[in-house]
N, C-alpha and C positions, 0 to 999 in steps of 0.2 A: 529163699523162696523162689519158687519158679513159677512163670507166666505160663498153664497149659494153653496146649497146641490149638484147642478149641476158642481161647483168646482170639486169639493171631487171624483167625479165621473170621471170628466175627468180627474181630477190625477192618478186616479187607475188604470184607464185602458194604461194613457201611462208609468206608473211604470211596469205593466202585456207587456206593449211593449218592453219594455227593458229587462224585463225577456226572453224573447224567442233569445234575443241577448248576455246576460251573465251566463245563466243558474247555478246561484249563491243560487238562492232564497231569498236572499235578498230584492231585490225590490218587489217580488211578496209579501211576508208580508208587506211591506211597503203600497200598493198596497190594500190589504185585508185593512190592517187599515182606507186608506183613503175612501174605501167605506162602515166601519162600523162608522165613523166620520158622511159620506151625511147620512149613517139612521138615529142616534141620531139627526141629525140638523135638518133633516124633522118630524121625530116624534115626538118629543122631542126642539121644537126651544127657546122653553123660559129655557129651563138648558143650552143651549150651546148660550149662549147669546153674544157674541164677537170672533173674533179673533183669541187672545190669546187662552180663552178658549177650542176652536177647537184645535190649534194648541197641546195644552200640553194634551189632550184627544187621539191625534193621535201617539203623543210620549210614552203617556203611555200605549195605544194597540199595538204597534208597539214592544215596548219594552216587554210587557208581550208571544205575540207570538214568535219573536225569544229566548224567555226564553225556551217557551214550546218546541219549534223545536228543540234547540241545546242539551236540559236538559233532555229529556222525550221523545218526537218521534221519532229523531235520534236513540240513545242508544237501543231503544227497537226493531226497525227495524235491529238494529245490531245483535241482539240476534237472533229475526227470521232467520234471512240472516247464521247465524252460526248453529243454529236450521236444519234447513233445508240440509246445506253441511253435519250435522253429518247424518242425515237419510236416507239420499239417495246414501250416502256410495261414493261421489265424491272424497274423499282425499286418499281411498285406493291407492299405489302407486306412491304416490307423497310425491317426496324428500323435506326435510329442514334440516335447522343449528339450532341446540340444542344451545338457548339463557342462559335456566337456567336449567342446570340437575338435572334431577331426582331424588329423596333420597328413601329410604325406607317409609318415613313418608308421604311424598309431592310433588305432582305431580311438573312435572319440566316443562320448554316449548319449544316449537317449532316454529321456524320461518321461513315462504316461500318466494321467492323471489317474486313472483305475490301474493295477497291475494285472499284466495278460499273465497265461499261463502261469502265476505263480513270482511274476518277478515285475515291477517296474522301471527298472533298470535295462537297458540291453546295450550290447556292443553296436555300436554304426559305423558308418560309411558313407559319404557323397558320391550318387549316384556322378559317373562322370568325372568333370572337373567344377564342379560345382564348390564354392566357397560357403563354407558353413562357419557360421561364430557363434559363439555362445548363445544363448537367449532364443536362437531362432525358431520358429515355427518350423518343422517337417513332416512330413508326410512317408510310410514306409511303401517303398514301389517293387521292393523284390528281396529274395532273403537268400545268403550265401549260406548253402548247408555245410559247406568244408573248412571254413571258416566261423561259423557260430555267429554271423553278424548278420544286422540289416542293412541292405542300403536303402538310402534316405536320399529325399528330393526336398528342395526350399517349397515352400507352400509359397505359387504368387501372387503378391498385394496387388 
């Protein structure tokens, strides 16, 4: 017994239905798969010859895109998203909590309470020589675009 193509189609589009209701994306990949399942069965109907076959075809596209979303698009859109806060200078002025301080060698980090452009984390720097420890309150005063960091000033008591 074989699943028609017309199946696969209607699956799609009510997994794309539920998408607009859980905004997870999840089902929308699930979704994508089940209508690259109806292409192979119409194009292609003597390889997807059963069932089964369809079903483990759909698991296995299903399962390669959430690979590529969570491993590869995501992560890289993060970068952008962090890219973009350093360049257009949004973080100037805006306080966080020193997670790991700064050394002489190694940049140390900063953490916000909302996350700017995408990241709550950033790479920092003491403006100066300024001694940063853990815990401390800063303040970001200028952003090194060649370096990817902020420098940080102590916020004073």
């Amino acid at each position: 017994m074989v699943i028609p193509a017309m199946y696969w189609v209607v699956c799609a589009f009510i997994l794309a239905i539920i998408e607009i209701f859980t905004l997870t994306f999840a089902s929308l990949w699930f979704g994508v798969s089940a209508l690259f399942v109806a292409l192979f069965s119409f194009l292609y109907p003597s390889l997807i010859s059963s069932w089964k076959v369809q079903v483990m075809v759909w698991l296995i596209i299903s399962i390669c895109i959430m690979i590529y979303w969570f491993k590869i698009w995501q992560p890289a859109q993060e970068i952008v998203k962090k890219n973009k806060g350093i360049r257009n200078g949004k973080l100037i002025n805006e306080q966080g909590i020193i997670t790991n301080p700064p050394t002489k060698i190694q940049s140390g980090t900063i953490r916000f309470h909302v996350p700017i452009s995408g990241a709550s984390e950033w790479k920092c720097r003491p403006k100066g020589f300024e001694e940063i420890n853990f815990g401390d309150i800063v303040t970001v005063v200028d952003i090194d675009i060649e370096k990817e960091e902020l420098v940080v000033s102590l916020i004073k008591k």
